[in-house]
C-alpha positions in Angstrom: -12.0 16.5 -37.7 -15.7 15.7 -38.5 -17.2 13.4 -40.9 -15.8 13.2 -44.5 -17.9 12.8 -47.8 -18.3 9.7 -48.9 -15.6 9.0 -51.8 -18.5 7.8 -54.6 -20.7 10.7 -54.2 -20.1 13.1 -56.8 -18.4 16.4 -56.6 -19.1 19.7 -57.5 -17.2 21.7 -60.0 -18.1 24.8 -58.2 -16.0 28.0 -58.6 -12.9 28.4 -60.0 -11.2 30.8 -58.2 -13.0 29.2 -55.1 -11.1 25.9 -56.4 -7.8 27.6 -56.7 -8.0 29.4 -53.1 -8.5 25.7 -51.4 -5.7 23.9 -53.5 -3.5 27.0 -52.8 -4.4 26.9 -49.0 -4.1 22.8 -48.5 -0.5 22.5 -50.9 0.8 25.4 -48.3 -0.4 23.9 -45.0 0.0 19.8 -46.1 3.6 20.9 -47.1 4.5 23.2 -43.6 2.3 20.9 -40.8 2.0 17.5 -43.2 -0.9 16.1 -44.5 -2.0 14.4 -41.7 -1.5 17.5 -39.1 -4.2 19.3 -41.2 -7.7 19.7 -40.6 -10.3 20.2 -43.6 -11.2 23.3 -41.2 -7.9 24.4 -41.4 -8.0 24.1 -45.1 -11.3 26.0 -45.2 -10.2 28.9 -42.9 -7.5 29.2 -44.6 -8.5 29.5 -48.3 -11.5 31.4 -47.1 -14.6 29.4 -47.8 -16.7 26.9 -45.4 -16.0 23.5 -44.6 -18.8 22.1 -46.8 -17.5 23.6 -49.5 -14.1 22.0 -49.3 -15.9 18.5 -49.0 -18.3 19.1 -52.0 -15.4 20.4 -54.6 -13.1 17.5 -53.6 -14.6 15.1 -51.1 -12.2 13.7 -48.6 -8.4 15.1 -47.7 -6.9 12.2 -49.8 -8.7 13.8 -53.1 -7.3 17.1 -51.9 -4.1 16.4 -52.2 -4.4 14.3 -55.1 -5.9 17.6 -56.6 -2.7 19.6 -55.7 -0.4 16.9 -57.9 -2.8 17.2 -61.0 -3.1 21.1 -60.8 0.6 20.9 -60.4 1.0 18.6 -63.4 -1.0 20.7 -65.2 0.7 23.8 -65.1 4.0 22.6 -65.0 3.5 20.8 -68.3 1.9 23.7 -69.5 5.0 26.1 -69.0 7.1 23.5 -69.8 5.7 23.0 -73.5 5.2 27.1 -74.1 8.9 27.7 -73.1 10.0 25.0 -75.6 7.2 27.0 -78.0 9.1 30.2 -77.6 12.7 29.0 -77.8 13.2 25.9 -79.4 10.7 26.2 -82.3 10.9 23.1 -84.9 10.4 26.0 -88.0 13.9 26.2 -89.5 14.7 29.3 -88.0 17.3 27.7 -85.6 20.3 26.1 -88.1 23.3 26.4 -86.3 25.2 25.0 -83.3 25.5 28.2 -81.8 22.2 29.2 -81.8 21.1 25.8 -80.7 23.2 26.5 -77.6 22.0 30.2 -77.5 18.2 28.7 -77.7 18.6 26.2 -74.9 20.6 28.2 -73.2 17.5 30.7 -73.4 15.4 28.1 -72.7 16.5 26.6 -69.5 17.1 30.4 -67.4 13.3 30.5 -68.1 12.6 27.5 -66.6 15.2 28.0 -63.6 13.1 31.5 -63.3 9.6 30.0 -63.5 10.2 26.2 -61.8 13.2 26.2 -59.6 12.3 29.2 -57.6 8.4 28.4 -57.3 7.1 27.8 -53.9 4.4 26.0 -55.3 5.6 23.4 -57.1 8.6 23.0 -54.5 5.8 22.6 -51.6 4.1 20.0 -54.5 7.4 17.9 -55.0 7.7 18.2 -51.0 4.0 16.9 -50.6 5.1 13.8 -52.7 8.6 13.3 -50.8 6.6 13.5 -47.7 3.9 10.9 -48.3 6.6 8.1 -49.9 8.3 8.4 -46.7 5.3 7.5 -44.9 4.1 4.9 -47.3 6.9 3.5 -48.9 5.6 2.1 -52.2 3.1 4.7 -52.9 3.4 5.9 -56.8 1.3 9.1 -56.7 3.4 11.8 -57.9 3.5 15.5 -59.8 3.4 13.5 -63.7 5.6 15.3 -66.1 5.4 12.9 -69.3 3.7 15.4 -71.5 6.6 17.5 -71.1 9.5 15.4 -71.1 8.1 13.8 -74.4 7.8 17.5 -76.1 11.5 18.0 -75.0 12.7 14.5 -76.6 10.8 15.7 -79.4 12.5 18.8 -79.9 16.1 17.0 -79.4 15.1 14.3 -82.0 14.1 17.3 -84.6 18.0 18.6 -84.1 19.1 15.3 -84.4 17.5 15.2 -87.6 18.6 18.3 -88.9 21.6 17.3 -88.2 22.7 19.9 -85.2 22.3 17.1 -82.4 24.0 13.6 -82.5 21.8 11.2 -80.5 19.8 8.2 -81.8 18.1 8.2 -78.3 16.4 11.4 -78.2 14.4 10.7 -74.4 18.0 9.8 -73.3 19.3 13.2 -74.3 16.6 15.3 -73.1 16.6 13.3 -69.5 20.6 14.3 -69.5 19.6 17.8 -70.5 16.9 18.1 -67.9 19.6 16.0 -64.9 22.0 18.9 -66.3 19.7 22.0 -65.4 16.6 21.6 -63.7 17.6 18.6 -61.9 21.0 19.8 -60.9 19.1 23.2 -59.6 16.5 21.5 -57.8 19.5 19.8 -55.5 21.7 22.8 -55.3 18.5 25.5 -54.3 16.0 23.4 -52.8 14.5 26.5 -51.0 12.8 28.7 -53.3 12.8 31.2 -50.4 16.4 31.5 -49.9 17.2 30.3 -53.5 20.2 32.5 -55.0 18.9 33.3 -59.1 22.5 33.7 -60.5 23.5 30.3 -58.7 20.5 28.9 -60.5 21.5 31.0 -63.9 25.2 29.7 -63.7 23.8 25.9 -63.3 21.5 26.4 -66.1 24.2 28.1 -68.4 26.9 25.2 -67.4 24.3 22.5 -68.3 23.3 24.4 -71.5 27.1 24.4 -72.5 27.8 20.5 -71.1 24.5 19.3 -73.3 26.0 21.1 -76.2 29.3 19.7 -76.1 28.1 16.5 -75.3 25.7 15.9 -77.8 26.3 18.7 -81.1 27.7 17.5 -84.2 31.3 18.2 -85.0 
């Protein structure tokens, strides 16, 4: 496989789409052949771009794939927080249960569209399955904090406003998220032969099961 870069020498920022070509190339091959199978060539060939450049953006293969989990984390906290943005805003507008159930309900097809049936971020969640069954213990992982605190926030607004009934508000977003995205996750785990209304009837279940579970009577 040919030398690697030394881990302390510093990397280059280099080109973005350049940088999005060889994450997009390694998260696809680490997750079909395994990390170890995988050549840096292989990488390079792949995404398009020499060898040396794979090295200078990242430095070694174990950077690499740490690179996949934080663009990962990035993005999927990203979509996370505009969906909640667009349908759950904290500005008054939503002031009944109804349309508290309508909003989720809105909220969490978007996110069955845009999460459950991506490739990349199920190839990402495979890449981190894969390397805690190799090395049991190891706590890297795709980090969605960021976005499971702006969903407790928005469940502790309701709560205040009196729509939701919870006085643990990161409880009742974790049941809302085990309820839909979680549930999906188990149910389609292949976003290639994923089936969208079996992931819309799990999100619209969930929606309804969080409602009655947690609204106000």
């Amino acid at each position: 496989m040919g030398s690697t870069v030394s881990s302390d020498k510093p990397l280059r920022e280099g080109d973005r789409e350049k940088r999005a070509a060889i994450i997009s190339a390694a998260r696809e091959l680490f997750a079909r052949q395994g990390v170890d199978s995988v050549s840096m060539d292989a990488v390079a060939a792949r995404a398009g771009v020499s060898k040396r450049t794979v090295y200078d953006y990242f430095g070694d293969k174990n950077r690499l794939f740490l690179a996949i989990l934080s663009e990962t984390s990035d993005t999927l906290n990203a979509s996370i927080q505009h969906a909640l943005d667009r349908h759950l805003p904290m500005d008054g507008t939503i002031t009944t249960v109804p349309g508290l159930q309508e909003a989720i309900t809105a909220l969490v097809l978007e996110l069955g569209r845009t999460l459950v049936g991506s490739a990349d971020y199920a190839a990402a969640f495979a890449l981190v399955a894969q390397r805690r069954w190799r090395e049991p213990g190891n706590q890297d992982d795709v980090v969605t904090v960021s976005a499971e605190d702006a969903l407790a926030d928005r469940v502790a607004h309701f709560a205040n406003v009196g729509l939701l009934d919870t006085d643990d508000p990161s409880m009742a977003a974790g049941h809302l998220a085990a309820l839909t995205i979680l549930l999906a996750y188990n149910d389609q785990p292949d976003p290639a032969t994923a089936d969208p209304e079996r992931i819309r009837q799990i999100m619209t279940s969930g929606a309804r099961a969080f409602i009655r579970a947690y609204a106000t009577r």
